[in-house]
Structure formats: C-alpha cells, structure tokens
Residue, then its C-alpha position, 0 to 999 in steps of 0.5 A: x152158385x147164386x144164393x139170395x140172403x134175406x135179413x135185416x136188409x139194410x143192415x142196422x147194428x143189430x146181431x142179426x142184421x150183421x150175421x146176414x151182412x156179413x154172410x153176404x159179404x163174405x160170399x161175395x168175396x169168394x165168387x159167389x153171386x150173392x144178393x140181400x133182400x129185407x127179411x119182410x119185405x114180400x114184394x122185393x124178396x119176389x122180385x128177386x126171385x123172379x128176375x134173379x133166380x137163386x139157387x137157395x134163398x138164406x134166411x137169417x133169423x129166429x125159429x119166429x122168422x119161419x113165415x117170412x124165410x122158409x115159407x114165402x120162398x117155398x111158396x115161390x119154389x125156391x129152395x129155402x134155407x134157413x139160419x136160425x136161433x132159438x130163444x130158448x124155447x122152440x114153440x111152432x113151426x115144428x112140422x115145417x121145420x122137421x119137413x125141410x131137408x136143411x136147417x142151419x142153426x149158430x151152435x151145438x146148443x141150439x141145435x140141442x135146444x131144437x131137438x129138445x123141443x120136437x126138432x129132428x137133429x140129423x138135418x141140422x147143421x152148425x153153421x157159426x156166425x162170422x166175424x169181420x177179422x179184418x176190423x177187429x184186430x188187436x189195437x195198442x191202447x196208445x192208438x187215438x182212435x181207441x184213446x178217443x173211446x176211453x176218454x169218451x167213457x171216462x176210463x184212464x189210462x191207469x184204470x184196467x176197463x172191464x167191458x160188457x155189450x148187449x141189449x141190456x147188461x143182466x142178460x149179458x150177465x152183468x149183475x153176476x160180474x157186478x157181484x164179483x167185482x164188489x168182492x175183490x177189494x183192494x187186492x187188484x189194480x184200479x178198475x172200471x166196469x163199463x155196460x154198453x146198451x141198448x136203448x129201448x124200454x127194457x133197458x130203461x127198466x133194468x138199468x135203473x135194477x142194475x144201478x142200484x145193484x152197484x149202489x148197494x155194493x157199494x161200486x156205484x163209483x167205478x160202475x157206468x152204463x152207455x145207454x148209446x144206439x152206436x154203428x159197427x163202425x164204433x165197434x172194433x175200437x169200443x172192443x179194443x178199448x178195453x182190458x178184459x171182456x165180460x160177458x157171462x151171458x144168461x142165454x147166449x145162441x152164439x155170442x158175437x162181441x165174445x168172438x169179437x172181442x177174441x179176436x181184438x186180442x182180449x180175454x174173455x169171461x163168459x159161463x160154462x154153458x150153451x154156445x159159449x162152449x163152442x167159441x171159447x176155450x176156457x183156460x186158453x182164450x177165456x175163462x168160463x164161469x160154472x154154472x151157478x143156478x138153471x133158472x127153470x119155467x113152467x108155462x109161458x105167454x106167447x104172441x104173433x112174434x111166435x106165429x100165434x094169436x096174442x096172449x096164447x098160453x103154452x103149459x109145458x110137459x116138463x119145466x124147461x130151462x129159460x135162462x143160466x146165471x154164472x157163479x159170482x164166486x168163479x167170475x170173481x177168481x178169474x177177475x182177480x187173475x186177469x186183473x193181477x197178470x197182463x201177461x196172462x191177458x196177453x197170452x189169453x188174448x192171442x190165443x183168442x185173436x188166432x182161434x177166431x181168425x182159424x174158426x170164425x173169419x166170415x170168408x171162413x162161414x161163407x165157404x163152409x155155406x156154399x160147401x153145405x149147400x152143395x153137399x145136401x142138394x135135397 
C-alpha cells in the first residue's frame, strides 16, 4: 500500500504537524511506503501524485482544511481521506464531507461535534492520535537532562512542579487550576505551577489577564509563565520534569501533551468532557474535574480559514456549546491528593504510561489506518 500524508510538511512543533509526522513515521516503520507532502503546497502535492501514485492521500488537519486535503487530491482522482478536528463548530464543507465515503476524525467528540453540526456519523471513523512512546518514557528526576529543565525553570528539587502546556494556559484551563491552587493554603507540600506557551499575539494578551489573575490570588510568587517557541526534542524531558500534569482544557479534540504526559509516567488533571473521556481514566490515570459552566454562543463571525468571504456572519438555530470550564472546586480536591501521596501519583502514572503504550503507540495508529483503509475500499 502507498499512502501520501499531507500536513504541515516539514514539521514545525506544532499538534498538527506532529499528528501527520508521526502517522508518517509509524507507516514507515511497519512497511508501508509512506511519503509526506505540505498540506498547501499544490505543486508538490500534484507531484506526487503524478510520479508516486497513492493509493489514499491522508490529509491531517481541520474541518477549515477541506479545500486543501479532500478537494486538491480529488480533483486529481485520488482517494482522499481525511484526518481531522473540529474547533467546536463545523460551519462549511458539509456536503463534501457527507459525500466522502471516509472521514477520520481524533475522538468520539468530534465525531459527535460532526454529527451535531449536519455530518452523517456512520462513515466516520475514530482514529486516535499517536504518541512517540519511544521518547516519552518515565525519566528519574535525578536524570541531568530533566535536572536541566527544572533548573531552567526555576523549580527545586524539594518544590513538587505542577505543569501546563499549550498555545495559551486559559484554553488549557490554567486559570480554573489557578483558582484551586490559591485554595489549598498550607495543607500540601511546596509547589510550582508552571505554563508553558506559545508566543504569538493572543498569548501576549492573555498571559498579562492570567498574570494578574495569579496576582490577585495572591500566587504571583509560585506561579511562572515560558512564553518559549521550544522543539519536540525539549518535550519528553519538560513533560518528565514535572509532578503532576494539569490540563482542564476548555475545548480539547484529542489532548496530545495529556497523553504524552501519561505516558512519561505522570498523573493527569483534565475535565470530564470531550476527547479527554477517550485517553483518561479517571481515577486510574488521572482525574477528571466535572464540568463547572458550558459556555454557550449564539452567532459567530467567520472568514477565509472557514472557506468563507470575510467577516461572514453565521446565526445559529439554536445556541451552541463553544468552550467548558473545569470546577475549581474538584481540581482543588484531586491537587491536594496528588500533592499529599507520591504513592498515588506513582501509581496513576504507571497506570497512564501502560494505557498510552496499549492504545496510542503511534505504530499502534498506523496499523489501525492501513486496517481502515483496507476495510472501506469505497
């Protein structure tokens, strides 16, 4: 079988760019000649085509992508399938996708957000995103490489590090963990909560809302945030670095550094919702917070990253869920567990290592695509 991977093509650190990598690594691996070409770039993608000849052209990205991964290899005669996410909302491509006779998406919740939203569900297929287990491994504290990382961030080595990574730590969830953390006093032992983000605009913005959030918790103190463009190769270390991984996200389509995290061996804190019902188990591998407010919308403003003109204005029927927030209340209770029992964080953490290594082995992913594709040949 030959299967053509179109992402972000070569990859940069982003989610996306390493779903495909790692799809394209993983096929590889097992046999299957595998190539990758940049999501928009016509010219190469044709090329391939051409010379190459796929038997199914993968196309990893968002429900926005659809012009450049299902409608550019179709016109070509090539057997388009699609990997995608939804951003909470699907607002075009509807007809093309309910024409495709495959449709992969990264969670149970997307594929409910799909369907919700005019998809047909019974071509739609979970397909998890993999994980490097080879990289993120359990990594003893002592290790230098891992030292490196909390002394670069300023944590000791008798302070327990509580971690965050994403684009921005609110989206992660970070301010709701924030909250709980300013709850617990003097009742656990000394910690650092550490956001790892991206730069870029927004995360300007909202890091000045979250730093004074912590400020007026009066948390400023043991509350940092890396606003730091870092590789993959920093990764499996940052995520070793830390005691407990938190991450209550407000919209989550699968939840890499969740998984990534589990399978470096550590607990994880996420919300009782979305993707994060598919990779963790709560009270096995992690703990979920409930859900503490649905934050509902009623219209929305969408542009060319949607396939429309821009500032097109879309009024929904019915208000639609747009994000989640995680009650402070049961991050709050699960810290103090976590905190208070490295038994228990031992135990969760091996629980988490051995449930990402049996579901989410990107070796794992790439098999379960090529058994995919075999199946529904149509």
């Amino acid at each position: 079988m030959k299967i053509l991977v179109l992402y972000n093509y070569p990859p940069a650190p982003g989610g996306l760019s390493t779903q495909g990598d790692l799809l394209c690594k993983g096929l590889l691996e097992i046999g299957v000649n595998a190539r990758a070409a940049h999501i928009r770039s016509d010219l190469e993608k044709e090329w391939y085509y051409r010379w190459f000849q796929p038997d199914a052209v993968v196309g990893v990205g968002f429900w926005g992508d659809v012009p450049d991964i299902v409608l550019h290899p179709q016109r070509f005669g090539m057997r388009a399938v699609p990997w995608i996410l939804a951003d909470g909302y699907v607002a075009n491509y509807r007809d093309v996708l309910n024409g495709m006779p495959l449709v992969l998406v990264t969670s149970d919740w997307v594929r409910e957000t799909f369907v919700r939203d005019g998809i047909r569900g019974d071509h739609t297929v979970t397909l998890p995103v993999g994980c490097d287990t080879d990289a993120f491994i359990p990594r003893n504290l002592s290790d230098p490489k891992v030292r490196a990382v909390r002394d670069a961030l300023g944590v000791t080595m008798d302070e327990l590090l509580i971690l965050t990574v994403g684009g921005d730590a609110a989206s992660k969830g970070g301010r709701e963990v924030m909250e709980a953390l300013a709850t617990l006093g003097r009742d656990v032992p000394a910690w650092r909560y550490v956001c790892k983000v991206w730069p870029q605009g927004r995360t300007d913005v909202q890091n000045k809302y979250d730093v004074e959030l912590a400020r007026s918790l009066g948390i400023q103190d043991r509350v940092s945030f890396q606003t730091h463009q870092v590789s993959r190769n920093l990764m499996p270390y940052l995520l070793a670095a830390c005691d407990i991984y938190a991450a209550p996200s407000r919209l989550e389509g699968f939840g890499m550094p969740q998984v990534e995290a589990g399978a470096c061996g550590k607990p994880v804190i996420g919300i009782r919702a979305m993707a994060m019902l598919d990779t963790l188990v709560h009270g096995e591998t992690a703990f979920l917070a409930s859900v503490a407010q649905t934050i509902h919308i009623t219209e929305a403003v969408l542009g060319p990253e949607s396939g429309f003109e821009p500032g097109h204005h879309v009024v929904f029927d019915k208000p639609r869920v747009s994000d989640y927030r995680a009650s402070s209340q049961d991050i709050a209770e699960y810290l103090k567990l976590l905190l208070s029992n490295a038994d228990l964080r031992q135990r969760m953490g091996e629980a988490g290592r051995r449930r990402v290594v049996e579901h989410y082995d990107y070796r794992l992913v790439a098999r379960r695509l090529v058994e995919i594709l075999s199946e529904k040949k149509g």
